[in-house]
BALOBA-1460 file (C-alpha; in Angstrom, 3 decimals):
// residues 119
<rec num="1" residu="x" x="99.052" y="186.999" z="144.128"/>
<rec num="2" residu="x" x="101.060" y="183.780" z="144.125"/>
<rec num="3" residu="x" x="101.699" y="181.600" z="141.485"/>
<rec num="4" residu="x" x="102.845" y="177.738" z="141.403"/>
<rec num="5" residu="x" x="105.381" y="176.155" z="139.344"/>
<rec num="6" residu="x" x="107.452" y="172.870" z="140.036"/>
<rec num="7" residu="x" x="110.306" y="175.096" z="140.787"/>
<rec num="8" residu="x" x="108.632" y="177.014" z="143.935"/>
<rec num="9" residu="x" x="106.308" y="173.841" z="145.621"/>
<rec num="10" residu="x" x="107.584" y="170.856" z="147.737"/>
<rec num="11" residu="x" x="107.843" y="167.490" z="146.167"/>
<rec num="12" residu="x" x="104.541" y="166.069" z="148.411"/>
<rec num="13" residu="x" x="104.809" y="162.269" z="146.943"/>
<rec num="14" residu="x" x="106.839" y="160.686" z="144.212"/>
<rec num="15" residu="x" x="105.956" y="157.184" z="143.056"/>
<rec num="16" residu="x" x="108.793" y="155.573" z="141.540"/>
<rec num="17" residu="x" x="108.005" y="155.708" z="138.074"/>
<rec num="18" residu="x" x="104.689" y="156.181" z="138.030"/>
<rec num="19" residu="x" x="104.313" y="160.167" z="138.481"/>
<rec num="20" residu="x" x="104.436" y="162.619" z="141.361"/>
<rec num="21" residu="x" x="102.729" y="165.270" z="143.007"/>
<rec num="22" residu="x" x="104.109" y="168.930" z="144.077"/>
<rec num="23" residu="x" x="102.404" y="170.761" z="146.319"/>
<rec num="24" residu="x" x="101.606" y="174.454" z="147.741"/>
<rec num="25" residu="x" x="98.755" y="175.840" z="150.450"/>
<rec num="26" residu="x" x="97.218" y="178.929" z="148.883"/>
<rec num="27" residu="x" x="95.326" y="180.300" z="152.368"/>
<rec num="28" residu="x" x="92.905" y="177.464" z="153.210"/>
<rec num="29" residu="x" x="93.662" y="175.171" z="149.314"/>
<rec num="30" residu="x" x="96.610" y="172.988" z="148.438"/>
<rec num="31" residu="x" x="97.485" y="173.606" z="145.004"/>
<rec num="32" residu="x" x="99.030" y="170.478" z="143.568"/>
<rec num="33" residu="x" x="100.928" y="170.110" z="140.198"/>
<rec num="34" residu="x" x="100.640" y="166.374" z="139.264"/>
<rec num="35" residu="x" x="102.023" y="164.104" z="136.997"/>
<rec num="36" residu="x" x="101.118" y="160.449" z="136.821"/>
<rec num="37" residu="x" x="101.871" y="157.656" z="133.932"/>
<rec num="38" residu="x" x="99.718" y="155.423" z="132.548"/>
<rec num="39" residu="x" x="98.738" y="152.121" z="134.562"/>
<rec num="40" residu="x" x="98.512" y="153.536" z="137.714"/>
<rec num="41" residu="x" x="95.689" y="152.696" z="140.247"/>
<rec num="42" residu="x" x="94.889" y="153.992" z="143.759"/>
<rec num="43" residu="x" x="92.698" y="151.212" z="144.652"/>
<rec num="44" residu="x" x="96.161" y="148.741" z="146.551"/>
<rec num="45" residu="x" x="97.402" y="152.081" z="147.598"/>
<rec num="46" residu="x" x="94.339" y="153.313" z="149.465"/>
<rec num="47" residu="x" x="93.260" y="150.100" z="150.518"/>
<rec num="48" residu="x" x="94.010" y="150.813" z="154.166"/>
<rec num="49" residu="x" x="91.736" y="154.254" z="154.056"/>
<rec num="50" residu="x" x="88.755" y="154.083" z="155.462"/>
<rec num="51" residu="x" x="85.860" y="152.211" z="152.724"/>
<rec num="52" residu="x" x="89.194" y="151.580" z="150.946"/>
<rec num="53" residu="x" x="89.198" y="155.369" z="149.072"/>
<rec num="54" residu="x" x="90.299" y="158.735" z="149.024"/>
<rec num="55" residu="x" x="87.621" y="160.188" z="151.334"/>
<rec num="56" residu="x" x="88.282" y="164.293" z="150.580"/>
<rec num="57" residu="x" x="86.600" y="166.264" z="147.746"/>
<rec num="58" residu="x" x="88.900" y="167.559" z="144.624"/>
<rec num="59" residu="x" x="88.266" y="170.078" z="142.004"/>
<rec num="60" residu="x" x="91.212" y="170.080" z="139.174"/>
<rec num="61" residu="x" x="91.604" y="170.914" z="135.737"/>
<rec num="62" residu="x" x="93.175" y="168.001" z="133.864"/>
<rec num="63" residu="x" x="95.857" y="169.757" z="131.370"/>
<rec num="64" residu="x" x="97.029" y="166.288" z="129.445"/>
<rec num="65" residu="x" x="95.574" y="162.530" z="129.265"/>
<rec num="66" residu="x" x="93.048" y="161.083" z="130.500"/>
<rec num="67" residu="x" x="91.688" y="159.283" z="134.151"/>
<rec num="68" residu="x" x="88.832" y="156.642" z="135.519"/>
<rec num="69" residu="x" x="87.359" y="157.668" z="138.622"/>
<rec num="70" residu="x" x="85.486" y="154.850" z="140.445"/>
<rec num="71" residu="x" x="83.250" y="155.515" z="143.206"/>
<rec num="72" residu="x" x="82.730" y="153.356" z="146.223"/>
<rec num="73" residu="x" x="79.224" y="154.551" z="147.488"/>
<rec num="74" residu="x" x="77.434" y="153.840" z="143.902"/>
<rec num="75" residu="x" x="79.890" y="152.155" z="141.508"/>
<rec num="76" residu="x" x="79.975" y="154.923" z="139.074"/>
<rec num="77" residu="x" x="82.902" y="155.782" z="136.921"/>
<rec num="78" residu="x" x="83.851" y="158.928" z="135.382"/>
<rec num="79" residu="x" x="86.108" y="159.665" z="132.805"/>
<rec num="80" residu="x" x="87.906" y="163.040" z="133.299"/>
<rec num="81" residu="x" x="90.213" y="163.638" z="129.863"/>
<rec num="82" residu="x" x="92.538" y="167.099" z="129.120"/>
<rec num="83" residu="x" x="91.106" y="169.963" z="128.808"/>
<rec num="84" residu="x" x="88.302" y="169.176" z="131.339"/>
<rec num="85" residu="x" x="87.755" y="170.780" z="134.619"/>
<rec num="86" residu="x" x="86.306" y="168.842" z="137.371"/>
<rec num="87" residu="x" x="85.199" y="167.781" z="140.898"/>
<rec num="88" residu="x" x="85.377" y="164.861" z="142.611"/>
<rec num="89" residu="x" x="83.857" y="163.552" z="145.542"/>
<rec num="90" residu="x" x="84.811" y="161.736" z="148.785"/>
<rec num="91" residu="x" x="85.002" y="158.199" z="148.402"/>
<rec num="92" residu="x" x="86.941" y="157.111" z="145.005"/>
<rec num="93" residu="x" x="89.753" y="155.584" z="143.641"/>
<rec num="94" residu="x" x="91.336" y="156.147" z="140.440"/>
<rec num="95" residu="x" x="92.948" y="154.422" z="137.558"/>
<rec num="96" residu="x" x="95.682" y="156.836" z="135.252"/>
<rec num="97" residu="x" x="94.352" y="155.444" z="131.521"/>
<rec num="98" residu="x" x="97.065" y="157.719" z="129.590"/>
<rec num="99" residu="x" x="99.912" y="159.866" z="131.026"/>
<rec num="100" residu="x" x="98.361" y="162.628" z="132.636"/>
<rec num="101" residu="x" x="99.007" y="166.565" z="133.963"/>
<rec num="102" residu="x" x="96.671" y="167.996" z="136.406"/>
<rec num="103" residu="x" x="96.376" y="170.940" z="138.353"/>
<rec num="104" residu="x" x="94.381" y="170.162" z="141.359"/>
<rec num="105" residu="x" x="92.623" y="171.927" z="144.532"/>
<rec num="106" residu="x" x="92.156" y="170.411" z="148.188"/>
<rec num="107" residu="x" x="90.597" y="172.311" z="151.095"/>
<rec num="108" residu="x" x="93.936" y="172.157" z="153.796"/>
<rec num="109" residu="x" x="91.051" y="172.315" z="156.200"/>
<rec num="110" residu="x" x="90.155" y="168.808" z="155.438"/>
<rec num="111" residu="x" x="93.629" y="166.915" z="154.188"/>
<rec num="112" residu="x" x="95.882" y="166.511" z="157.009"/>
<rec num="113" residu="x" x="98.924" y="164.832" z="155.565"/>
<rec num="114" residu="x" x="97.333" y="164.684" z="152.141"/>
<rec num="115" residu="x" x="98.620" y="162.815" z="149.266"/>
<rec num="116" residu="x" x="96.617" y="161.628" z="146.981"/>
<rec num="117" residu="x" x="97.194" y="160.570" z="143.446"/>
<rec num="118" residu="x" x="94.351" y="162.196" z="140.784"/>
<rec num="119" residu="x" x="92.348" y="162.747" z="143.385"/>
């Protein structure tokens, strides 16, 4: 068994003051540790993705705060708030409503170079 603290994973993206991500691969998951503050929004910083949005599937469990997931293919939101576990699909941005702690799950089969923010 592993376990995954801030300590023992790589720093996978830091956004100057607005949070960061560490990171581990657990056989074929990433395990991330995030940490994002309020205000932040994917939607300028995945602009360039392909439909403009983080195009791999998450499943998390949101520890602290709260988060607005928008997505592209019918305009839904979702609100995901602590203490909630949760997937997300391909094709969303989000937007960080409150400071927020997750603990998230990526298939490494699908996220080459992944670093996503909440998703």
């Amino acid at each position: 068994m592993a376990s995954f603290t801030r300590d023992n994973t790589e720093l996978a993206l830091e956004l100057d003051g607005s949070g960061s991500q560490h990171r581990a691969r657990a056989g074929d998951m990433f395990v991330a540790l995030e940490q994002w503050k309020a205000g932040l929004d994917t939607g300028p910083m995945f602009a360039d993705l392909p439909g403009g949005a983080c195009s791999e599937p998450h499943w998390g469990y949101c520890l602290k705060g709260s988060v607005t997931v928008r997505f592209n293919d019918d305009g839904a939101d979702e609100t995901i708030a602590a203490g909630d576990a949760y997937y997300i699909r391909p094709g969303h941005n989000v937007h960080i409503d409150e400071d927020t702690e997750f603990v998230e799950f990526t298939r490494a089969d699908e996220t080459p170079g992944i670093n996503t923010v909440a998703g």
